[in-house]
MARMAR-362453 format. One line per 8 residues: for each residue x, y, z of N, C-alpha, C. Coordinates in Angstrom, 3 decimals. Example, Ala and Ser with C-alpha at 12.3 -4.5 7.8 and 13.67 -1.06 7.14 Angstrom:
% residues 2
13.190,-5.690,7.800,12.300,-4.500,7.800,13.200,-3.300,7.800 | 12.850,-2.250,7.080,13.670,-1.060,7.140,12.900,0.030,7.870
This chain:
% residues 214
0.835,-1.198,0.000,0.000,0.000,0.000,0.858,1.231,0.000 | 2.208,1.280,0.856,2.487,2.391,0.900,3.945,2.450,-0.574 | 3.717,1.209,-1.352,4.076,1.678,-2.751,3.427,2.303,-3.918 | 1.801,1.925,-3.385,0.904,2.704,-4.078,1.094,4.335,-4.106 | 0.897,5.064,-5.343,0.454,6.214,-5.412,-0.537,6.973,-6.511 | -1.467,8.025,-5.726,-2.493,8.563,-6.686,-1.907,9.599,-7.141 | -2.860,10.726,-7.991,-2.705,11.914,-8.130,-3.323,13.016,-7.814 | -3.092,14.306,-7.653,-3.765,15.004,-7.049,-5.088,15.350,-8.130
-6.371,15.690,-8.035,-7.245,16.468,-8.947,-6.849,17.881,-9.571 | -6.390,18.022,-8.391,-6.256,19.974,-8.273,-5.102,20.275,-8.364 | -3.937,19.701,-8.433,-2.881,20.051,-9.178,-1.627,19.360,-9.538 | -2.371,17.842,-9.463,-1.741,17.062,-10.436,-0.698,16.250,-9.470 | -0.120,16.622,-8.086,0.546,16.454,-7.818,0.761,14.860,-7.294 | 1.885,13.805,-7.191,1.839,12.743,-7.177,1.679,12.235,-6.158 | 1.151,11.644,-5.061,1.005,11.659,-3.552,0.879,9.946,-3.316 | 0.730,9.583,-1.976,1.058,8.154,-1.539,-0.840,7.833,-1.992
-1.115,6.780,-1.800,-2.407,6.539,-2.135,-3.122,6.267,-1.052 | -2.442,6.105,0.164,-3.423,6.204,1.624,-3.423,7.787,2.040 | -2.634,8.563,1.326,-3.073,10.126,1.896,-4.030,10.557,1.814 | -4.997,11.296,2.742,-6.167,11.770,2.530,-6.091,13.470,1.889 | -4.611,14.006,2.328,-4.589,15.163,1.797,-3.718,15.732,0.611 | -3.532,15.986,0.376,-2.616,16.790,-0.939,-1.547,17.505,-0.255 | -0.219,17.252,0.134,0.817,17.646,1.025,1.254,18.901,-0.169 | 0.327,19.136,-1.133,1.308,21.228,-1.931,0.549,21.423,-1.921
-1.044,21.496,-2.250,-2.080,21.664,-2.207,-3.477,21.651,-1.201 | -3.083,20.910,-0.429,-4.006,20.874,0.826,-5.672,20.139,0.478 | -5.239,19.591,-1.249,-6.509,19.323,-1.350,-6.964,17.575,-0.559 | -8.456,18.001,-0.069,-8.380,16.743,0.707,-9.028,15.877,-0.468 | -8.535,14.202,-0.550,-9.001,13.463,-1.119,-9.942,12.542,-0.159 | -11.279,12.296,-1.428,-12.569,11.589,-0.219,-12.291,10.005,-0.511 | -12.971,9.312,0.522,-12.720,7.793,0.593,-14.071,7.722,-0.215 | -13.726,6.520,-1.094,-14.827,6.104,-2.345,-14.712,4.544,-2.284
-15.661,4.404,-2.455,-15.836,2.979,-2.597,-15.148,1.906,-3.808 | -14.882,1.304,-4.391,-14.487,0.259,-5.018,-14.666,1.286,-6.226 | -16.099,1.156,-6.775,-16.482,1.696,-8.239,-16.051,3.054,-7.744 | -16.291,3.707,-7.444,-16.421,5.250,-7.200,-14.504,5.284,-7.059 | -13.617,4.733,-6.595,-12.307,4.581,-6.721,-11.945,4.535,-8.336 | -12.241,3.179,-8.897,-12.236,3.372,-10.037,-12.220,4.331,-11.134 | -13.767,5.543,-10.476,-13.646,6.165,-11.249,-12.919,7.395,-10.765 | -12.561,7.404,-9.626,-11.903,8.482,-9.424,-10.090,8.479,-10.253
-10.221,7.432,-10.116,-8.887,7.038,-10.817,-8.451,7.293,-12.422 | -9.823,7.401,-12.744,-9.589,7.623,-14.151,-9.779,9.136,-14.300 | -10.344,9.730,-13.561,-10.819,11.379,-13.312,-8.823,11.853,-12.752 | -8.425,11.441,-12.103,-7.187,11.705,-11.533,-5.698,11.454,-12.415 | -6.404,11.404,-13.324,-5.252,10.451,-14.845,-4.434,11.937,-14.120 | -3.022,12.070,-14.695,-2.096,12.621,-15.413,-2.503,13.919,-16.506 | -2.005,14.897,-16.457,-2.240,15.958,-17.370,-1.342,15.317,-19.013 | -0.606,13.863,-18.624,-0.318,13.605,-19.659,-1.257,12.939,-20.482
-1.887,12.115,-19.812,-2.952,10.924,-20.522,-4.472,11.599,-20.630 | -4.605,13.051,-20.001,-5.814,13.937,-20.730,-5.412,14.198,-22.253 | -4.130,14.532,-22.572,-3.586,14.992,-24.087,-3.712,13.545,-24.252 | -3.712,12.672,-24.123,-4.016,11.525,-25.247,-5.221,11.655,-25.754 | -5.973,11.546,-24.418,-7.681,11.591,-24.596,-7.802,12.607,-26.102 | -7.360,13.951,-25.632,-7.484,15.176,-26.634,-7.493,14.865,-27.678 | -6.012,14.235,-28.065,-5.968,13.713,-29.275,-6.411,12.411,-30.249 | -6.892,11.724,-29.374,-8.296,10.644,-30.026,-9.403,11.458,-30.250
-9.722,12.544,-29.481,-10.851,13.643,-29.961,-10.478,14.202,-31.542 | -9.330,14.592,-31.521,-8.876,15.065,-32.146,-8.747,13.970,-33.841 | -8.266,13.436,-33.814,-8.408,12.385,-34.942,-9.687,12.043,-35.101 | -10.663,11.798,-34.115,-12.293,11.419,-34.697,-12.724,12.765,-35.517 | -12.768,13.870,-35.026,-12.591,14.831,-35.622,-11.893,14.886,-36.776 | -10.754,14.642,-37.052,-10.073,14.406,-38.645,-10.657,13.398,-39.198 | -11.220,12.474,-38.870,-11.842,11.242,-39.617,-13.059,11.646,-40.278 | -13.787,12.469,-39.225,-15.292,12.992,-40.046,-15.052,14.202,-40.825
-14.009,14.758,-40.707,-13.877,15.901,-41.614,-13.411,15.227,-43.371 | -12.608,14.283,-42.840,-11.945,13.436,-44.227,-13.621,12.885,-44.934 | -14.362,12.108,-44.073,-15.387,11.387,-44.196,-16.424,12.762,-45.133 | -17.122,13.833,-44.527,-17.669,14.511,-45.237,-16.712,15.561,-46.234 | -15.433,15.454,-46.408,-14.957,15.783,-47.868,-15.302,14.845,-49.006 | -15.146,13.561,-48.653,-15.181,12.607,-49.547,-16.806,12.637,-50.004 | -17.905,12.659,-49.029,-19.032,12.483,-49.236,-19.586,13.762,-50.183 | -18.750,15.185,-49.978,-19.144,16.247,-50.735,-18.861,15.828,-52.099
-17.534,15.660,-52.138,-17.098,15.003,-53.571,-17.213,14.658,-54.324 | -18.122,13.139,-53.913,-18.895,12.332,-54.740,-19.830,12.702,-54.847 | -20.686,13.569,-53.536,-22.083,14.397,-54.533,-21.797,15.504,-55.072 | -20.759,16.059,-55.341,-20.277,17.300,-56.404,-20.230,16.021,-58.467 | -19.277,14.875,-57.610,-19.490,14.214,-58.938,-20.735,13.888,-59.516 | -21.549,13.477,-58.589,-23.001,12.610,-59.425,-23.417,14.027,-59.723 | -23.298,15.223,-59.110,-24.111,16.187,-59.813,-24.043,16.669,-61.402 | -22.502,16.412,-60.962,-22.116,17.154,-62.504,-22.208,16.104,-63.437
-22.147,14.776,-62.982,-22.688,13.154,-64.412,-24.208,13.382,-64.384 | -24.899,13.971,-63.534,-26.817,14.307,-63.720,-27.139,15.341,-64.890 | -26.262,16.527,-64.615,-26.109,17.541,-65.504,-25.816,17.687,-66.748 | -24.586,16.685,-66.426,-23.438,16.596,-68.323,-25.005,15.664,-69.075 | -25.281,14.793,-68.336,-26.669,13.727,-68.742,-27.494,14.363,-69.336 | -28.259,15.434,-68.380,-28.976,15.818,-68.926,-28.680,17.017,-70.437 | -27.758,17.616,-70.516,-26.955,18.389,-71.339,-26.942,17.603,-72.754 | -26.306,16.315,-72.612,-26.172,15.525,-73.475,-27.503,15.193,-74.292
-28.563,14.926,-73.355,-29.816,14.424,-73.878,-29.976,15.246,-74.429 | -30.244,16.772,-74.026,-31.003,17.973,-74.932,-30.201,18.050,-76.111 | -28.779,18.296,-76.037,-28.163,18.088,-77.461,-28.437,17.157,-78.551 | -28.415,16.021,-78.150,-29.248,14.932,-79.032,-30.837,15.346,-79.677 | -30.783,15.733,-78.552,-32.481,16.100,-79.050,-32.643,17.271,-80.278 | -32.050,17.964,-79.644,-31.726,19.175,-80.477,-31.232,19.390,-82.198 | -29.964,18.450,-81.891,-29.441,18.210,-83.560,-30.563,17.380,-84.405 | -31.487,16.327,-83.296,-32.776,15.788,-84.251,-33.438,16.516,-84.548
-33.649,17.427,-83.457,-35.023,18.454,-84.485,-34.435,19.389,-85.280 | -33.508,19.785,-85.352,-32.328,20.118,-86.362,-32.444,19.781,-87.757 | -32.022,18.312,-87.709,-32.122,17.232,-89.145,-33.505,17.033,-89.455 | -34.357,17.256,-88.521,-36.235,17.238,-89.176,-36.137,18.327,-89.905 | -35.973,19.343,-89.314,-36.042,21.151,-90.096,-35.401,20.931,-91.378 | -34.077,20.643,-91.361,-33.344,20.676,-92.351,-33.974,20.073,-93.316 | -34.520,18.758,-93.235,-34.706,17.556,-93.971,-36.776,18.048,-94.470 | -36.820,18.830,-93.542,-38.090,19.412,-94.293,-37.768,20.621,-94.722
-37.084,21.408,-94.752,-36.853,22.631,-95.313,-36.790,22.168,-96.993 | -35.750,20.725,-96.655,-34.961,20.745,-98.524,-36.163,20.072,-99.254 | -36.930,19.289,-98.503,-38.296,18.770,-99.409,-39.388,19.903,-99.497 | -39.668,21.179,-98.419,-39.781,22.090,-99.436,-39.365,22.474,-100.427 | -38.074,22.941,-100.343,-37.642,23.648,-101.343,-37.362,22.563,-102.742 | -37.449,21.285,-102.777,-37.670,20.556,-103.694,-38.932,20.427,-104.207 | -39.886,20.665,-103.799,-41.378,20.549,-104.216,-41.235,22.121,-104.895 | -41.349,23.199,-104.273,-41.128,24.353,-104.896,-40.056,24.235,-106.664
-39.045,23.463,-106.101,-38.656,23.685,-107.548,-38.958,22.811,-108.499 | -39.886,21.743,-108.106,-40.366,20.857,-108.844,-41.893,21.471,-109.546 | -42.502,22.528,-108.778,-43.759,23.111,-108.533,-43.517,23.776,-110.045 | -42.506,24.592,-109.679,-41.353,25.632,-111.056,-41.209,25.044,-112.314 | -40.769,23.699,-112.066,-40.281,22.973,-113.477,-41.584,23.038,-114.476 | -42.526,22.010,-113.291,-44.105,21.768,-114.003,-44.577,22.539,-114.824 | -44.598,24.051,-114.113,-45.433,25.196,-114.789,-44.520,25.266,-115.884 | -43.773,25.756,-115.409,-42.697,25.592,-116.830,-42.842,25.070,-118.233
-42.770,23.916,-117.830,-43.220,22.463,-118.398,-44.603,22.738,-119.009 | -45.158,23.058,-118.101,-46.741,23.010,-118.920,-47.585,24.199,-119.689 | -46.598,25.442,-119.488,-46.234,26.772,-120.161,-45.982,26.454,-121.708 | -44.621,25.849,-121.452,-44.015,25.587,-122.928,-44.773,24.801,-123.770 | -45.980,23.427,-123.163,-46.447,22.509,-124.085,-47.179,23.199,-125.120 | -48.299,24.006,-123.936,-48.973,25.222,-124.485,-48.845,25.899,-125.565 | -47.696,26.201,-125.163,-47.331,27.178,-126.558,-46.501,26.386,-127.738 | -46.456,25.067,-127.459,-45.525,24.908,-128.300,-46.831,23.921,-129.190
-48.225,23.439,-129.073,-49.085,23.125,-129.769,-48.852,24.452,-131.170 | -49.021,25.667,-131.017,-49.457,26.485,-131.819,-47.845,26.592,-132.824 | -46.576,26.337,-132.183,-45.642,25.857,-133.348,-45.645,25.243,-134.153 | -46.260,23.903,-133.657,-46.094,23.491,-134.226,-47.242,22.625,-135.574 | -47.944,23.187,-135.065,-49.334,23.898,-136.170,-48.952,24.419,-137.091 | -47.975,25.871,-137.072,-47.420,26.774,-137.983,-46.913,25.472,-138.321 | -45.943,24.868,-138.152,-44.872,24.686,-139.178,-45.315,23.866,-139.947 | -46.545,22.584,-139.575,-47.086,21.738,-140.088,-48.084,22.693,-141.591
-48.772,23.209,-141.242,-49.622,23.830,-142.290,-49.088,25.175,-143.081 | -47.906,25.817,-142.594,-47.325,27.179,-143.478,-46.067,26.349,-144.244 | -45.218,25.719,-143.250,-43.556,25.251,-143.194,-44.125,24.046,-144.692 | -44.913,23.273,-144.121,-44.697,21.837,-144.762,-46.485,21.440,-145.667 | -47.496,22.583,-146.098,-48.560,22.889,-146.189,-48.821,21.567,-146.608 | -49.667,20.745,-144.684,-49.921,20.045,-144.514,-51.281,20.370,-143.590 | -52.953,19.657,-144.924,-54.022,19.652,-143.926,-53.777,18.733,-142.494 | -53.278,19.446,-141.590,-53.474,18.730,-140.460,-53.211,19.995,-138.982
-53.558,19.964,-137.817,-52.780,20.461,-136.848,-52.425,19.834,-135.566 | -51.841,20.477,-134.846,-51.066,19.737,-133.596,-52.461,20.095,-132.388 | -53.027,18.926,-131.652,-53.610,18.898,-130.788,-52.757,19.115,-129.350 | -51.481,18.788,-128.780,-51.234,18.382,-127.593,-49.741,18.514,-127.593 | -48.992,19.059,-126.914,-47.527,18.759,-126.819,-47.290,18.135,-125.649 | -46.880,17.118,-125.050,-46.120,16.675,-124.434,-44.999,16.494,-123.886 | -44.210,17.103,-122.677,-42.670,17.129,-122.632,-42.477,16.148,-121.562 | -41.429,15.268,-121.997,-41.062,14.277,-120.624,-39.945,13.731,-120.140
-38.564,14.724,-120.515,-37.634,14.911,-120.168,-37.147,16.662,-120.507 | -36.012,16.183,-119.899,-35.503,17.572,-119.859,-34.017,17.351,-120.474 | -33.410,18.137,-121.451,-31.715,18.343,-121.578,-30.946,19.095,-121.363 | -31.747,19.679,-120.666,-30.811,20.806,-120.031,-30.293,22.272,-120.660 | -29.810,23.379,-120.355,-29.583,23.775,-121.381,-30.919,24.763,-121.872 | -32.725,24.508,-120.882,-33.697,25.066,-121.459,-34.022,23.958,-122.470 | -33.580,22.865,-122.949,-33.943,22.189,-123.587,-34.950,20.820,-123.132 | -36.365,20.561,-123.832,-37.145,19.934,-122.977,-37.502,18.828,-124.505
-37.126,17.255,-123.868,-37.873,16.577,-125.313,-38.851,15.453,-124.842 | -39.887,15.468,-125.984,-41.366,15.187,-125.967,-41.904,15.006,-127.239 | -43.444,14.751,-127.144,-43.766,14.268,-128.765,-45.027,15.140,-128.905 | -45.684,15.581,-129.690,-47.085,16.193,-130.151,-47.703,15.186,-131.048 | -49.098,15.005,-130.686,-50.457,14.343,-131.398,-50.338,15.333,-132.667 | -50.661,14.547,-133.297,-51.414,15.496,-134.599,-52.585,14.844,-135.511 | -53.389,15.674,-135.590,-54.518,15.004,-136.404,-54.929,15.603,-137.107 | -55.905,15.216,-138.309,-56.879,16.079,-139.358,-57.882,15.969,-139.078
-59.211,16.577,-140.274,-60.776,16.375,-140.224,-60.625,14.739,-140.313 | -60.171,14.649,-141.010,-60.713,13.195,-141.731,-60.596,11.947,-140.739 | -59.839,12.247,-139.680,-59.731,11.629,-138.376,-58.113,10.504,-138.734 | -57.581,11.395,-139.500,-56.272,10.417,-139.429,-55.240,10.996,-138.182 | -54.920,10.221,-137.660,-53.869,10.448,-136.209,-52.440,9.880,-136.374 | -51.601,10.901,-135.407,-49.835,10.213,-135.177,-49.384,11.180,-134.816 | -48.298,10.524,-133.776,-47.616,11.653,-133.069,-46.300,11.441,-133.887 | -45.552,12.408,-132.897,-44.128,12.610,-133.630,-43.371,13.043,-132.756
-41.860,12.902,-132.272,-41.303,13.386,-130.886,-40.568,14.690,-131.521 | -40.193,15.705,-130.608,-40.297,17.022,-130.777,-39.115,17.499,-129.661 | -38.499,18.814,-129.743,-37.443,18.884,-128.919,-37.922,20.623,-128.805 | -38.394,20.607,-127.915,-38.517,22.183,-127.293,-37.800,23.279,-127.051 | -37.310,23.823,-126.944,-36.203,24.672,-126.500,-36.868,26.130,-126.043 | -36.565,26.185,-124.954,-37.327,27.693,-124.070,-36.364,29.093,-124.974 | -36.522,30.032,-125.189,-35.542,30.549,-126.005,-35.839,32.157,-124.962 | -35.021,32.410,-123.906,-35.607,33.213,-123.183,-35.192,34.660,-123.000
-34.224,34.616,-124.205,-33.788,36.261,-124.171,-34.790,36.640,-125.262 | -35.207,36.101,-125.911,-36.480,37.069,-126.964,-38.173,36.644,-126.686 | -38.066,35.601,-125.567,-39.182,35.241,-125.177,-40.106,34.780,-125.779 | -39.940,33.631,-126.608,-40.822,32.548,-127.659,-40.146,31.028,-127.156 | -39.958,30.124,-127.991,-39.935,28.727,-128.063,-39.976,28.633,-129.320 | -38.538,27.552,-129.410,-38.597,26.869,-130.890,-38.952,25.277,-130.379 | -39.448,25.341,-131.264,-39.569,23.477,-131.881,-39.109,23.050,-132.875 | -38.284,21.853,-132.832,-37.769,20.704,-133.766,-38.672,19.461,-133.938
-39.187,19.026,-134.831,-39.599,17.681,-135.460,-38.449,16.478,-135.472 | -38.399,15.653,-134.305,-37.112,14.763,-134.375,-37.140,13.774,-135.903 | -36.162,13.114,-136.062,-35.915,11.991,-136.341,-36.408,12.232,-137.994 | -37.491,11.084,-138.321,-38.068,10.999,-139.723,-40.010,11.313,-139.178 | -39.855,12.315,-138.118,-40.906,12.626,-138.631,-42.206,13.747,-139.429 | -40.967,14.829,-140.062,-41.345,15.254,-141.452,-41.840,14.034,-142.219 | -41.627,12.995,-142.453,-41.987,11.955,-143.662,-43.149,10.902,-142.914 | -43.110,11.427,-141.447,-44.114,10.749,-140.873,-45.352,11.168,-141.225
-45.386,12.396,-141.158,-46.575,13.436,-141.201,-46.843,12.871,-142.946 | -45.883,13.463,-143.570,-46.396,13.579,-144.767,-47.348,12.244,-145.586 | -46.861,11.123,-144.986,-47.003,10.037,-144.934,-48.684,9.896,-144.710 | -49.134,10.444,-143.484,-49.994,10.444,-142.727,-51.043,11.310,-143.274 | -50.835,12.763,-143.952,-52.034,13.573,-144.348,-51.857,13.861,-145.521 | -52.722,15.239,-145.723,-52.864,15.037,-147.253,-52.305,16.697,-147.133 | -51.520,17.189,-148.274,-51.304,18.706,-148.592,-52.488,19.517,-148.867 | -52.696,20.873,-148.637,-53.437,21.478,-149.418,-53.524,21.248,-151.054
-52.780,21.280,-151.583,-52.813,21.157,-152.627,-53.862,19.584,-153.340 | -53.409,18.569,-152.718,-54.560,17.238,-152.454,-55.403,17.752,-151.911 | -55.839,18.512,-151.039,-57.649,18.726,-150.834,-58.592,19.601,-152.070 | -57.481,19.881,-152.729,-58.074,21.115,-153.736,-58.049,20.262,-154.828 | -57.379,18.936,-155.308,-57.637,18.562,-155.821,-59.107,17.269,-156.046 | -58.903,17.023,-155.063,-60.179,16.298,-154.446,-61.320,17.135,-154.505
């Protein structure tokens, strides 16, 4: 017993462990029972083994500070993979309705210039019946005239080829293919008679000159 020693509360000082008083301090120490010893014993630690304590405070403290960096972190990451996500989607989305616009813009503008050709097209047939009338009855004075022109390609160039009906009273019929040409600095249309059919026609009707003889 009298190798035993406590410590003081009140100022640390190292004393026999049957002393009741604090021989620098005067502080009196109380008699405690078994448990209540115990804990006085651990209350009486050393001003060295409180700085331990401190510093296990101290590291739990660094552990949860490490712990909610890491936890910010990873919800700084999922935010910004939610974001880039959603970013990404609208872009996708975006360049599609993009390629719809586009992809309907050019089938407008293909119908429009197809709209263009037609009239075009159906401008020139028009006028090109009454050519080729002239040339049949002045050019080649043949009872007959041109009912219909037809164009159903194109060569480019203003150049459009096709065939015209032609018929008389007498109800004789035949076409003949024909090469259009828009002629647009003097604003008319010529027509050509392809191939052999000058000798088609002629073949086919009768001259003025045969009706007068008849």
């Amino acid at each position: 017993m009298d190798n035993e020693f406590k410590f003081c509360p009140q100022c640390g000082a190292k004393v026999k462990a049957s002393a009741k008083f604090c021989p620098k301090c005067g502080h009196r120490f109380v008699e405690m029972t078994t448990n209540q010893s115990d804990d006085q014993s651990h209350t009486d630690l050393p001003h060295g083994s409180r700085k331990k304590d401190n510093g296990g405070n101290q590291f739990f403290k660094h552990r949860n500070w490490i712990i909610g960096s890491i936890l910010a972190v990873v919800l700084i990451i999922v935010t910004i993979a939610i974001a880039s996500s959603i970013i990404t989607k609208q872009q996708v989305q975006a360049r599609k309705e993009a390629m719809i616009q586009s992809s309907q813009l050019k089938e407008s503008i293909k119908k429009k210039k197809q709209a263009k050709i037609d009239a075009t097209e159906k401008e020139l047939s028009h006028s090109a019946v009454d050519v080729v009338t002239d040339m049949i009855q002045n050019d080649w004075d043949l009872d007959a005239e041109c009912d219909s022109v037809t164009l159903t390609s194109s060569y480019g160039g203003n150049q459009y080829g096709g065939y015209a009906d032609v018929s008389d009273d007498d109800g004789d019929h035949t076409t003949v293919d024909v090469t259009v040409t828009d002629v647009k600095y003097n604003d008319r249309i010529s027509v050509e008679i392809d191939g052999d059919g000058h000798d088609q026609l002629n073949n086919t009707f009768n001259t003025y000159d045969d009706d007068d003889y008849y």
